[in-house]
C-alpha positions in Angstrom: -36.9 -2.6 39.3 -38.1 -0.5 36.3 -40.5 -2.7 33.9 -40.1 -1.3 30.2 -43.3 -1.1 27.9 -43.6 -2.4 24.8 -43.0 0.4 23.6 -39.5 1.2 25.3 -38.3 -2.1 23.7 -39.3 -1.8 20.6 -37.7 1.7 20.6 -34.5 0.0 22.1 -34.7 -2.9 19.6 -34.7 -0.5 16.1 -32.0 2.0 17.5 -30.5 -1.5 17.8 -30.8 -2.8 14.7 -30.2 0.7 13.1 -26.5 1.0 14.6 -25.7 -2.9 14.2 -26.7 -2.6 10.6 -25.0 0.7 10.2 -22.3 -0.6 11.5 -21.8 -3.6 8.7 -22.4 -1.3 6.1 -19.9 1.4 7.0 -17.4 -1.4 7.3 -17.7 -3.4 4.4 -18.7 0.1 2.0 -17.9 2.8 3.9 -19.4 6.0 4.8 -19.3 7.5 1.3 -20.8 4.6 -0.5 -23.9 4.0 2.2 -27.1 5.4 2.2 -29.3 6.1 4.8 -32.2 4.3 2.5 -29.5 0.8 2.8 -29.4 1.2 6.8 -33.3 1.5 7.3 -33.4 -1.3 4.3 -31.0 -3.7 6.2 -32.5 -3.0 9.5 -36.1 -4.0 8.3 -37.4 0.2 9.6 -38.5 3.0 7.7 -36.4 5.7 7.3 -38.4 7.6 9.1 -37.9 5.9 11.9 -33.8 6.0 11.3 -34.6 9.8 11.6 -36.5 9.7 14.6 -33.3 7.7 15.9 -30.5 10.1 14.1 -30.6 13.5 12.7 -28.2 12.8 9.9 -25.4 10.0 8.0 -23.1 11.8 10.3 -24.6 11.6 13.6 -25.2 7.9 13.1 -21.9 7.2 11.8 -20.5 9.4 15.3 -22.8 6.7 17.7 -21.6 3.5 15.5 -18.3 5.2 16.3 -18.6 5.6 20.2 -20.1 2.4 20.4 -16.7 0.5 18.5 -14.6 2.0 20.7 -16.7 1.5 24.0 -16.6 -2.6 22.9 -13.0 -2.0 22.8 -12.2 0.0 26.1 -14.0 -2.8 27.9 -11.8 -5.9 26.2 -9.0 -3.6 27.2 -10.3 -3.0 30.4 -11.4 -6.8 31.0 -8.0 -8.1 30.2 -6.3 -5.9 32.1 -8.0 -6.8 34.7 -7.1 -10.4 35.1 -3.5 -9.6 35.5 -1.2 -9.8 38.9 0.4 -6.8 38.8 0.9 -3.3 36.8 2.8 -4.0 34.3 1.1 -7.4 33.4 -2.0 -5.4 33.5 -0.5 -2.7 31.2 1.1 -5.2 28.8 -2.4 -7.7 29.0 -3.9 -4.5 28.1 -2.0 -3.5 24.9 -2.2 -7.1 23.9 -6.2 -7.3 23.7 -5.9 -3.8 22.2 -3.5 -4.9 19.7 -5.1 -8.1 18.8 -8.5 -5.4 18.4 -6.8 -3.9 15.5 -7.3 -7.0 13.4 -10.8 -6.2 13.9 -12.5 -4.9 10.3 -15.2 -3.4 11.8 -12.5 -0.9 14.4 -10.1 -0.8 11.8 -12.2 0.7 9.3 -14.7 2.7 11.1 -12.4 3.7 14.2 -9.1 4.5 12.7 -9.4 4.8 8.8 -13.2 6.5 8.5 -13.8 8.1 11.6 -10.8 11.2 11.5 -12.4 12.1 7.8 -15.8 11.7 8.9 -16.0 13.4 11.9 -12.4 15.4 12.5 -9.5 15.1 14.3 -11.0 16.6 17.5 -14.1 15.1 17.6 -12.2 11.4 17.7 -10.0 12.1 20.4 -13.1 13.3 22.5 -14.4 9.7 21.7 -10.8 8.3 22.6 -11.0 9.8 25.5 -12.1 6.5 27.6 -9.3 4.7 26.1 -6.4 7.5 26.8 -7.8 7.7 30.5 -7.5 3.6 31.1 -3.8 4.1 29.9 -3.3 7.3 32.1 -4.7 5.2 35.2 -2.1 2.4 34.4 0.8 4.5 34.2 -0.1 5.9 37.7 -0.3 2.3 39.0 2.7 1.7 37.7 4.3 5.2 39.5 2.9 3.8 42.5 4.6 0.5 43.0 8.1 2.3 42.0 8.4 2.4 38.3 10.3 5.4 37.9 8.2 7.6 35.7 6.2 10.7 36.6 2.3 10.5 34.6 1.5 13.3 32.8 -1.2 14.3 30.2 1.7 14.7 27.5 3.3 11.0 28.5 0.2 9.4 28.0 -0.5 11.0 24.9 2.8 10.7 23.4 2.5 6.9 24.4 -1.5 6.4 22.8 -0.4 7.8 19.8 2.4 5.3 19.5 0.2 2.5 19.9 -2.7 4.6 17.8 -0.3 4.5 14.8 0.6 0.7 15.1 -2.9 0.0 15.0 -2.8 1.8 11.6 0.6 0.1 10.4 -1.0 -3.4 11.4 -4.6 -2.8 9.3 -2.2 -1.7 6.7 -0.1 -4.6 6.5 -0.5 -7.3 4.2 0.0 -9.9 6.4 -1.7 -8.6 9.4 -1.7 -11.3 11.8 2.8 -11.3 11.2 1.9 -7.6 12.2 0.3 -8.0 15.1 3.1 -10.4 16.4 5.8 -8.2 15.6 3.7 -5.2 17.1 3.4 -6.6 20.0 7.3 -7.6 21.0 8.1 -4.2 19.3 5.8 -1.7 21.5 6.1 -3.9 24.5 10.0 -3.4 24.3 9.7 0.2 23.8 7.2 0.7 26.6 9.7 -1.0 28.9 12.5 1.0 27.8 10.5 4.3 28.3 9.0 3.3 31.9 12.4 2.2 33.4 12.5 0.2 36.4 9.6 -2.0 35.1 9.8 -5.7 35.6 8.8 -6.9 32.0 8.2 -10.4 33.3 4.6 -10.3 32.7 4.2 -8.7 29.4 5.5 -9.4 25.7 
């Protein structure tokens, strides 16, 4: 077992403090309306040190980014998990995901910032974790009979779907009645695209 220095820890502890700090400011004024000087500020470093961490706004902004969307692959990933079955698993899945988007910090870093900040292609790079847990479910599901056949287009066509809810529901005024209603609506639709599908599990 590796012992860390001082040193390694205190390294670990500002990058730390620099992305969790980051990340409350992006969220609550965005990327425009942040300053590098407010991160360092917040996080109790210089901003030299912020430097010696990130080489820009932008290349901060991109790891507060990664890391928002890794928390969320895993509470996908962890509910998923705990189900019986594939299509439990798929439908627990979408239902920690959806109940995600009520999340400020995903909601306006993830989906609303990050496609302005850092382009189209560069956040479905990032996505990619997420689009290849759904791609590994739909193959599950192939493989105990659903009649479907996986494909990179079928799981794209079906993230976007649920990308774009996540959107309608951080858009909605009431967005807990959104999430409700998002989740009988895309579950149903799911079902009706991957016929043969017990939906006994999932709503």
């Amino acid at each position: 077992m590796t012992v860390k220095t001082r040193r390694q820890e205190y390294v670990e502890a500002t990058r730390a403090a620099l992305l969790d700090s980051a990340a409350r400011l992006f969220t609550e004024k965005g990327f425009a309306h942040t300053s590098l000087d407010e991160v360092a500020a917040s996080a109790r470093v210089t901003k030299g040190a912020l430097y010696h961490h990130f080489s820009s706004k932008q290349a901060l902004f991109e790891h507060v980014l990664e890391g928002v969307n890794e928390r969320i692959a895993e509470t996908v990933m962890n509910a998923g998990g705990n189900a019986d079955d594939p299509w439990e698993r798929m439908t627990s899945g979408l239902n920690a995901f959806l109940d995600a988007c009520l999340d400020d910090e995903y909601q306006r870093i993830c989906l609303q910032q990050g496609p302005a900040v850092l382009g189209w292609e560069r956040c479905r790079e990032i996505e990619a974790r997420m689009m290849g847990l759904l791609d590994s479910m739909l193959v599950e599901l192939a493989d105990s009979g659903a009649r479907i056949a996986p494909s990179p287009l079928l799981t794209r066509v079906l993230f976007r779907m649920v990308s774009e809810t996540a959107l309608a529901i951080g858009e909605a005024e009431d967005k807990k009645a959104a999430r409700a209603e998002a989740g009988e609506l895309v579950t149903g639709l799911l079902a009706s695209v991957l016929r043969g599908v017990s939906t006994a599990g999932g709503s």
